[in-house]
C-alpha positions as CSV (number, residue, x, y, z in Angstrom):
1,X,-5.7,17.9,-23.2
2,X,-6.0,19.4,-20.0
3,X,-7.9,22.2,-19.2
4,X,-6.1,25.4,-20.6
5,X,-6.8,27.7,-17.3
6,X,-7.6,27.5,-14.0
7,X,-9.0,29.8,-11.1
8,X,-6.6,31.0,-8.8
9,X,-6.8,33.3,-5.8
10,X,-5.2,36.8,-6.1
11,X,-5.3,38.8,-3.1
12,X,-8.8,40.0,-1.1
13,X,-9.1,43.3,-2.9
14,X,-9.0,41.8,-6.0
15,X,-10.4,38.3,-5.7
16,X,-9.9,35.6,-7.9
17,X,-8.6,35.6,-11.4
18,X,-7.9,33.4,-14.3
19,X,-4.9,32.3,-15.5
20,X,-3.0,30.1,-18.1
21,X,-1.7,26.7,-17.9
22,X,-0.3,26.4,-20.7
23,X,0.4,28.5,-24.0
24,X,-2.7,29.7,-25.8
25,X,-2.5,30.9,-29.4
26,X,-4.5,33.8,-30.4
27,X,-7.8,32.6,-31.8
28,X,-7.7,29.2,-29.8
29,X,-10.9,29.2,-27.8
30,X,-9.6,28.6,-24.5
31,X,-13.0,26.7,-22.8
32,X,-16.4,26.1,-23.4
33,X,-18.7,26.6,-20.3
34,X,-22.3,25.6,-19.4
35,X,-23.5,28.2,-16.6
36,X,-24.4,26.6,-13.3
37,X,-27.8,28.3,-13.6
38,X,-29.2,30.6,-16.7
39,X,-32.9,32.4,-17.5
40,X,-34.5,34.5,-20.1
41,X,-34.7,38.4,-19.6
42,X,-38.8,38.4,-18.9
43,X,-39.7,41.8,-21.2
44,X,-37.3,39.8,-24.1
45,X,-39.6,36.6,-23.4
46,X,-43.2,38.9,-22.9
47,X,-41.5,40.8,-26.5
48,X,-42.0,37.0,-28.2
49,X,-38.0,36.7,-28.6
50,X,-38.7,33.0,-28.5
51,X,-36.0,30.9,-26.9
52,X,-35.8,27.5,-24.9
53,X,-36.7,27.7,-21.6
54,X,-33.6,25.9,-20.9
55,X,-30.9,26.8,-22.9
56,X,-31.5,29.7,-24.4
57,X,-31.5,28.8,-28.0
58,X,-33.7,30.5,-30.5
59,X,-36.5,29.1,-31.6
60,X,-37.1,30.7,-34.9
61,X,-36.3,30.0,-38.0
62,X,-33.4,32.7,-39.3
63,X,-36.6,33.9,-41.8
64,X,-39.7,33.5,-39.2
65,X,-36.8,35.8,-36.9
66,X,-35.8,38.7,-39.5
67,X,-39.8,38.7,-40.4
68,X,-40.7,39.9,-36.9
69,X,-37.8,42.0,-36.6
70,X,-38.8,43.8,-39.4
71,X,-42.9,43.9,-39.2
72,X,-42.4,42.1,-42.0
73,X,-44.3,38.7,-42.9
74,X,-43.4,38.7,-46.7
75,X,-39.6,38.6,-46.2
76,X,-37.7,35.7,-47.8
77,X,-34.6,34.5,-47.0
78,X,-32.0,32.9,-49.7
79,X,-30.1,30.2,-48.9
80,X,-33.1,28.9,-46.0
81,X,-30.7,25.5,-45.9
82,X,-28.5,27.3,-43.8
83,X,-30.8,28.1,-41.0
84,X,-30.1,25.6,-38.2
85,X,-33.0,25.9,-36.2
86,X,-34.7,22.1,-36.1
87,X,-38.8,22.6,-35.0
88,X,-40.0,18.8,-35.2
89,X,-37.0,18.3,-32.0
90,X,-39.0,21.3,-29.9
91,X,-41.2,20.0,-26.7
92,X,-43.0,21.4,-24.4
93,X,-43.5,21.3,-20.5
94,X,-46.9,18.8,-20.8
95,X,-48.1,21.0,-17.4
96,X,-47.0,24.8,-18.4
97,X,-46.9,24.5,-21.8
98,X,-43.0,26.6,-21.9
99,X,-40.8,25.3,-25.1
100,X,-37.6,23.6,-25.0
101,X,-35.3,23.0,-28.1
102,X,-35.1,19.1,-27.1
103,X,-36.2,16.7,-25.3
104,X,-32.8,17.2,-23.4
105,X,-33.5,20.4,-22.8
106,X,-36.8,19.8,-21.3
107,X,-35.2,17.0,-19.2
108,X,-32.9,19.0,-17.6
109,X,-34.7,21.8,-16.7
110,X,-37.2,19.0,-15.3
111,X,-34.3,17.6,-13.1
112,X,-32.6,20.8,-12.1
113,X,-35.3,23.0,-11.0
114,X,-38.5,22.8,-13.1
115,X,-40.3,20.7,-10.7
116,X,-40.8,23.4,-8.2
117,X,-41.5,26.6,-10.9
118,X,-43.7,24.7,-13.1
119,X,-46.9,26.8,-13.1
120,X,-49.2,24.4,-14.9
121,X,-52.8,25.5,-15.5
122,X,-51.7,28.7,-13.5
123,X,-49.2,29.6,-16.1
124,X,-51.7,32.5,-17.2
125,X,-53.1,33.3,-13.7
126,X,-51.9,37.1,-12.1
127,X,-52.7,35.8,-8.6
128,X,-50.2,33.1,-8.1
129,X,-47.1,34.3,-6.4
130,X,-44.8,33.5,-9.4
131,X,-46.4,35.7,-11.9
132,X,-46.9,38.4,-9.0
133,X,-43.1,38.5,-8.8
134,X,-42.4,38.5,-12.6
135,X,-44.9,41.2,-12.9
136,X,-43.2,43.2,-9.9
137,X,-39.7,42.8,-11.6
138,X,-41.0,43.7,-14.9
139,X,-42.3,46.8,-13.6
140,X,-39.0,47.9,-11.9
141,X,-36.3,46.5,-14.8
142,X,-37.6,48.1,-18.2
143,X,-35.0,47.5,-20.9
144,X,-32.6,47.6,-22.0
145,X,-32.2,44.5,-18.8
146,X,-29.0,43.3,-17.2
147,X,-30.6,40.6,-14.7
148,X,-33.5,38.8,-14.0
149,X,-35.3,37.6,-10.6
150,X,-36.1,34.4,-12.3
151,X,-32.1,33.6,-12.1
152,X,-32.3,33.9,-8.5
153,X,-35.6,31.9,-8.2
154,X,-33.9,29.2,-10.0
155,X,-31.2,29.1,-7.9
156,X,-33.6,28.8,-4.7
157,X,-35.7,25.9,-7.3
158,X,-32.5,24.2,-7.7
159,X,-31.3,23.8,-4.1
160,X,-35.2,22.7,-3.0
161,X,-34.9,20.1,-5.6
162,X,-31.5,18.8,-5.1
163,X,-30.8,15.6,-3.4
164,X,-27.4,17.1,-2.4
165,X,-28.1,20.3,-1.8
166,X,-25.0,21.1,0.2
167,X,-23.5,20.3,-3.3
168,X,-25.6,23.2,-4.6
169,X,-24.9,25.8,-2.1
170,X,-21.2,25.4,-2.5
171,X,-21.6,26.0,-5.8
172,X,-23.6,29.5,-5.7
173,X,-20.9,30.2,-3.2
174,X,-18.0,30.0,-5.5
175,X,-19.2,33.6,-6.9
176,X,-17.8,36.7,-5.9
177,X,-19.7,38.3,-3.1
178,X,-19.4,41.6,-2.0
179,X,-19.6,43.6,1.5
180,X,-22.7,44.9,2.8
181,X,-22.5,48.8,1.5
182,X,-21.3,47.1,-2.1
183,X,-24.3,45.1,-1.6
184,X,-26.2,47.9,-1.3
185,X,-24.4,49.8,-4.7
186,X,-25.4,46.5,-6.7
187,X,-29.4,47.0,-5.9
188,X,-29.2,50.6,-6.3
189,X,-27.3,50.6,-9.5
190,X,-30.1,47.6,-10.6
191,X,-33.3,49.3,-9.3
192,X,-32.3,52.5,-10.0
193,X,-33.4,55.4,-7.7
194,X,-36.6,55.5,-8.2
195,X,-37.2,51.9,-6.8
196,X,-34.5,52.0,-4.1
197,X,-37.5,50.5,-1.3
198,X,-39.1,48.2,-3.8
199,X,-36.2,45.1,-2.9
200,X,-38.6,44.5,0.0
201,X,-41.2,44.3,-2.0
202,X,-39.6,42.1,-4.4
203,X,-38.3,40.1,-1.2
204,X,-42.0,39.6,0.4
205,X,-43.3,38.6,-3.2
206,X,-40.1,36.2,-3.6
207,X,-40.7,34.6,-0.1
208,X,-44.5,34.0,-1.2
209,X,-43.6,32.1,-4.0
210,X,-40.2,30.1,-3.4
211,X,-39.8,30.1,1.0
212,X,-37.6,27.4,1.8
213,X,-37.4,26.4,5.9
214,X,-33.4,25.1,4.2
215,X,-32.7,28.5,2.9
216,X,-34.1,30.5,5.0
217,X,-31.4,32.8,5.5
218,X,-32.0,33.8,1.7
219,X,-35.1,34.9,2.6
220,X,-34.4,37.4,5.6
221,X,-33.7,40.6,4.3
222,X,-29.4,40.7,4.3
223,X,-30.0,37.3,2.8
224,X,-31.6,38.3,-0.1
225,X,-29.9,41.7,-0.5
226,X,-26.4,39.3,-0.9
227,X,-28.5,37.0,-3.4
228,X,-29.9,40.4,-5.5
229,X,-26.0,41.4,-5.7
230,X,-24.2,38.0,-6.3
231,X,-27.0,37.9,-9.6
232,X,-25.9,41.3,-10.3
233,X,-22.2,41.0,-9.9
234,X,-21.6,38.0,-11.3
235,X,-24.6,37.5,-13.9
236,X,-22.8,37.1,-17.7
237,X,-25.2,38.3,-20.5
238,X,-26.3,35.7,-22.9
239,X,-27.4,36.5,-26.8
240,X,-28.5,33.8,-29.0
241,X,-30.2,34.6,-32.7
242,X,-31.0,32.1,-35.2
243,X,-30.7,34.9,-37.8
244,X,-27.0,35.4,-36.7
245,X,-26.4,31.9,-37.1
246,X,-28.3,31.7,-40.8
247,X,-26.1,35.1,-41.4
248,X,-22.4,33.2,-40.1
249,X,-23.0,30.1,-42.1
250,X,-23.9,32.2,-45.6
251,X,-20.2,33.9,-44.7
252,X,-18.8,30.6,-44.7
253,X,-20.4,29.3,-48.3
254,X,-18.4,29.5,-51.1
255,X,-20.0,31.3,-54.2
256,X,-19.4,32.4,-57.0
257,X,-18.2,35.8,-56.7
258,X,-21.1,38.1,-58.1
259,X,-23.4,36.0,-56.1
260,X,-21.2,36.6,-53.1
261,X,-21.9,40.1,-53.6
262,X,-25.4,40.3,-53.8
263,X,-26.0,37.8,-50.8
264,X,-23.7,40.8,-48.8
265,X,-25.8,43.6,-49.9
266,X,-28.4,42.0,-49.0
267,X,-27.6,41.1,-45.5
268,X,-26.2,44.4,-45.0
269,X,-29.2,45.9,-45.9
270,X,-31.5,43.5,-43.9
271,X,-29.0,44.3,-40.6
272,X,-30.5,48.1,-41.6
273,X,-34.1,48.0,-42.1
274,X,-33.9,45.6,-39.0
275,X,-32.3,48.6,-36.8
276,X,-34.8,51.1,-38.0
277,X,-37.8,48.7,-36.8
278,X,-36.5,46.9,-33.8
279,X,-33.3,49.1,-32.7
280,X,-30.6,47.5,-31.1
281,X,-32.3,44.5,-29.5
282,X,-31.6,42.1,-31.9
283,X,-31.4,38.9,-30.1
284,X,-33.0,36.7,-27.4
285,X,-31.4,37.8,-24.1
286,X,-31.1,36.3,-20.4
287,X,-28.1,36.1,-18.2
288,X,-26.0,33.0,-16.4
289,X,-24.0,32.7,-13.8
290,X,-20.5,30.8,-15.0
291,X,-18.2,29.7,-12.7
292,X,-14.9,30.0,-14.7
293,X,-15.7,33.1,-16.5
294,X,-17.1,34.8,-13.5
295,X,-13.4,34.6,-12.3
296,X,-12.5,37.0,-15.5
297,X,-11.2,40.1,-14.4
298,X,-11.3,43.2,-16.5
299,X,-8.7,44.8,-18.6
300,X,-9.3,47.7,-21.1
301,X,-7.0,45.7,-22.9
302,X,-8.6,42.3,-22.9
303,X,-6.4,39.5,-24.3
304,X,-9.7,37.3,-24.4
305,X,-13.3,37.8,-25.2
306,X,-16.9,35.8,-24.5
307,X,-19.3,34.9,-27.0
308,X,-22.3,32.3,-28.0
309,X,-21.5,30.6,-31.4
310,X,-23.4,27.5,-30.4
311,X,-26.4,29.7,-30.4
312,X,-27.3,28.6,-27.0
313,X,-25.9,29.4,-23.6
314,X,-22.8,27.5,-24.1
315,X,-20.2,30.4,-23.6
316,X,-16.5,30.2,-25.6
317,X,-14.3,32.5,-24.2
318,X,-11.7,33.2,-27.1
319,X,-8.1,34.4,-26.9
320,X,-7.5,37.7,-28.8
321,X,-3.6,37.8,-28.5
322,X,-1.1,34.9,-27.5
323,X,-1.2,34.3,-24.1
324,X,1.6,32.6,-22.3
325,X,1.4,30.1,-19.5
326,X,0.8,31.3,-16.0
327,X,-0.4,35.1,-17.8
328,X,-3.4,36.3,-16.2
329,X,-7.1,35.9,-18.7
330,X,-8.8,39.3,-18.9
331,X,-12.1,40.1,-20.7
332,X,-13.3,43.8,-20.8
333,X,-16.5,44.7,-19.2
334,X,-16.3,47.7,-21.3
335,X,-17.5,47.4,-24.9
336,X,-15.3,48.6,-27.7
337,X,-16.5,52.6,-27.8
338,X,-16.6,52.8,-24.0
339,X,-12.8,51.4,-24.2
340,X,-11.8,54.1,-26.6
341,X,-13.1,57.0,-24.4
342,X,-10.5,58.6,-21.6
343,X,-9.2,56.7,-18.4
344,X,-11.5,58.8,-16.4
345,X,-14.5,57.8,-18.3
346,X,-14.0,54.5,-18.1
347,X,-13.5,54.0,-14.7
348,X,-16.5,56.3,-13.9
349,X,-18.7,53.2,-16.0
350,X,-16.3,50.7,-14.3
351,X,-16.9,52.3,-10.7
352,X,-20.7,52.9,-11.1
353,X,-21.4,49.3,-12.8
354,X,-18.2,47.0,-11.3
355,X,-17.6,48.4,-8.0
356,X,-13.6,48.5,-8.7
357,X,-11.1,51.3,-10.0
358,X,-9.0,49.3,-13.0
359,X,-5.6,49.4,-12.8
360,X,-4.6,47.3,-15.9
361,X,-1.5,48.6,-18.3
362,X,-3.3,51.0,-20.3
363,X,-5.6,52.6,-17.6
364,X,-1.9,53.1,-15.7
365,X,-0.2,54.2,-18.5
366,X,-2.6,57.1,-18.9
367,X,-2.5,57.8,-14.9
368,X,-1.0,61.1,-15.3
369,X,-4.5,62.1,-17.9
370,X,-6.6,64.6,-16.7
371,X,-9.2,64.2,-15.0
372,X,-11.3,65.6,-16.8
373,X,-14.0,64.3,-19.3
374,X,-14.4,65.9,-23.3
375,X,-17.5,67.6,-24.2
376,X,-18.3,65.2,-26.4
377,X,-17.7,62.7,-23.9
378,X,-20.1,64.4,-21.2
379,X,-23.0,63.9,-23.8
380,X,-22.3,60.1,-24.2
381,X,-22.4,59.8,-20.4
382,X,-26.0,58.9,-20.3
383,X,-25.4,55.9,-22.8
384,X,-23.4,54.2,-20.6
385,X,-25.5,53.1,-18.2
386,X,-26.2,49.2,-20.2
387,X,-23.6,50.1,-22.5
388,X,-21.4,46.7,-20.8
389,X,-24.4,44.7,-21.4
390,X,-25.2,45.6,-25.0
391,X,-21.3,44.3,-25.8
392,X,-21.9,41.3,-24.5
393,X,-25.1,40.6,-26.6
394,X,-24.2,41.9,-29.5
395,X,-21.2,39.4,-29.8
396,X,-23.0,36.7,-30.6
C-alpha cells in the first residue's frame, strides 16, 4: 500500500499542505511518523517525569507513575499485567549515565547526535557550557513549555556528526520558515516580554557549547533567530505516560460486568486525586520536529488528529471523518474548548501563537460575527496562552 498522503505545495502565503491519495475512512490512521529530531521538555525531565532520552517513552511502571503523581508510595494498581513498561530492556549512556528504553534506543541516539552532547563525568557540573544553556533556558521557559533549546542543539549535534551532512541540512530545511519580523513574533511569543534581549544570551551560551566552523551561519545572530523560530513554528508536542497505556489496555479487557465497574470507578477516581496533586501535567513532555505532519495545516474543523499510542514519539495522525482522495488533511492547533469559543477568539490564539488568520469553512461561515469577544470569553483570554500545547499532550 502506498503511502495515503503526500506534501504538496499550495501557494507562498500559505505554504505547504497535505493532502490525500487515495480514499481514507474515518478512523484509519493515515501514517505513522518518526520525527527527524525530538527532546524532552528540561523542567518535565528536572520534575523526574522519567522518559528515554531517545524516544520519549516512559520509563515507569503505570503504578511507580500514579504513585508519584499522587505523593503516594502505598498506591496499588489492579490488573499490574497490563502495564507495558519492560525495566530489565533499559540501558544507560556508560559516560553520562542518561536512560534509554533499549539498547536501540541508546544506539541511535549514539549514532545520531549523542556523540557530541554526551556530558560524561560533567553530567552534574554547572560550569560546562551545556548545562549553562539548559540552566539559562530553564530560567526563561517555566511551564507549562512549548519548546526546548535541547531540540535545536540536537539538530546542530546531528549535522556535526553526520557523514552527509548536506543530507541533514536539507532535511531541517524542509520546515516552514518564516520572514524576519515573523521571526521575531516566534521569540517574542516564546520568551515572552520579560526576556525579549535574553536570545543573545541564549545565542552566546549556545555558541559556547555547540560552534560549528560548518554551521556557522546558525550561529550569527539572524542565523539563530531563524533556528529559535523554525523550533517554535514547526515543533509538535509529544506526551507519553505509561499510566495512560496501563489505563487503555484495562478499557480493552473483557470482565465481567460488576468488575468492569469497579475497575472504572476506580480509574475515574485515580484520574481525580491525581489532578488535585499534580494538576494538569500528567505526562512526560518534549517536542519533535515531523516532516509530514509539520505540513498539516489548521482547520477549526479538523478532519484528522495527532496522537502517541505507541507511548513513544511515534506520532499517528488519525482521520476523524472520511476523507476523499486529493482533499486537503487538516489538524487543529486549537484544542477542543478554544474551538468552541467565537471566530474572533480563535483567530486572536491563532494570530498570537500561528502567525496566520484561518480561513477554513467554519471560521468563513461565521465572517459576518461580531467582532467582539463574550465576557465570559475575556476571562478565559489568559488561559490561552499554552492552551494549543496542552491538546496535544493530553491526547495521548
Amino acid at each position: 500500500a502506498g503511502a495515503a498522503a503526500e506534501a504538496r505545495f499550495i501557494s507562498s502565503a500559505k505554504g505547504k499542505g497535505l493532502f490525500a491519495t487515495r480514499n481514507i475512512r474515518k478512523g484509519e490512521t493515515v501514517f505513522v511518523e518518526r520525527p527527524v529530531v525530538s527532546s524532552q521538555f528540561l523542567w518535565n525531565a528536572l520534575y523526574n517525569y522519567r522518559a528515554c532520552d531517545h524516544c520519549l517513552r516512559a520509563l515507569e511502571t503505570a503504578e511507580e507513575n500514579a504513585q508519584r503523581l499522587l505523593g503516594k508510595s502505598s498506591l496499588v494498581l489492579p490488573h499490574p499485567e497490563q502495564c507495558s513498561i519492560r525495566k530489565d530492556l533499559h540501558q544507560q549512556c556508560p559516560r553520562c549515565q542518561v536512560t534509554y528504553c533499549s539498547a536501540e534506543c541508546r544506539q541511535a541516539a549514539l549514532e545520531q547526535y549523542h556523540q557530541v552532547l554526551c556530558l560524561g563525568p560533567s553530567r552534574d557540573d554547572p560550569t560546562h557550557p551545556l548545562n549553562k544553556l539548559q540552566e539559562a533556558w530553564r530560567n526563561m521557559h517555566y511551564p507549562p513549555e512549548t519548546s526546548s533549546i535541547m531540540l535545536m542543539a540536537r539538530m546542530v549535534a546531528t549535522i556535526k556528526q553526520a557523514k552527509d551532512k548536506e543530507w541533514w541540512i536539507e532535511a531541517f530545511s524542509q520546515f516552514c520558515s518564516k520572514t524576519a519580523n515573523e521571526e521575531e513574533e516566534i521569540v517574542h511569543k516564546l520568551l515572552g516580554d520579560k526576556f525579549k534581549g535574553q536570545l543573545e544570551l541564549l545565542r552566546l551560551l549556545f555558541t559556547e557549547a555547540l560552534y560549528d566552523e560548518y554551521l556557522s551561519r546558525w550561529f550569527t545572530p539572524e542565523g539563530f533567530r531563524s533556528l529559535f523560530a523554525l523550533v517554535g513554528t514547526n515543533g509538535q508536542g509529544i506526551g507519553t505516560s505509561s499510566l495512560s497505556q496501563w489505563v487503555h489496555a484495562c478499557d480493552a479487557l473483557d470482565l465481567p460486568m460488576l468488575q468492569r465497574e469497579e475497575l472504572d470507578a476506580f480509574i475515574d477516581q485515580l484520574y481525580k486525586d491525581i489532578e488535585k496533586e499534580s494538576g494538569e501535567f500528567l505526562n512526560c513532555e518534549g517536542s519533535g520536529l515531523y516532516v509530514l505532519q509539520s505540513c498539516c495545516n489548521h482547520s477549526c474543523i479538523p478532519n484528522a488528529e495527532t496522537s502517541f499510542p505507541e507511548n513513544n514519539f511515534l506520532l499517528h495522525l488519525t482521520a476523524l471523518e472520511d476523507i476523499e482522495a486529493g482533499e486537503e488533511i487538516c489538524i487543529s492547533y486549537l484544542d477542543c474548548c478554544q474551538r468552541e469559543r467565537s471566530r474572533h477568539s480563535r483567530n486572536k490564539i491563532l494570530r498570537e501563537n500561528y502567525l496566520f488568520t484561518c480561513s477554513c469553512p467554519k471560521c468563513l461561515a461565521q465572517a459576518d460575527d461580531a467582532d467582539v469577544t463574550s465576557d465570559e470569553e475575556e476571562e478565559g483570554e489568559g488561559e490561552t496562552d499554552d492552551a494549543e500545547l496542552e491538546d496535544e499532550m493530553t491526547d495521548v
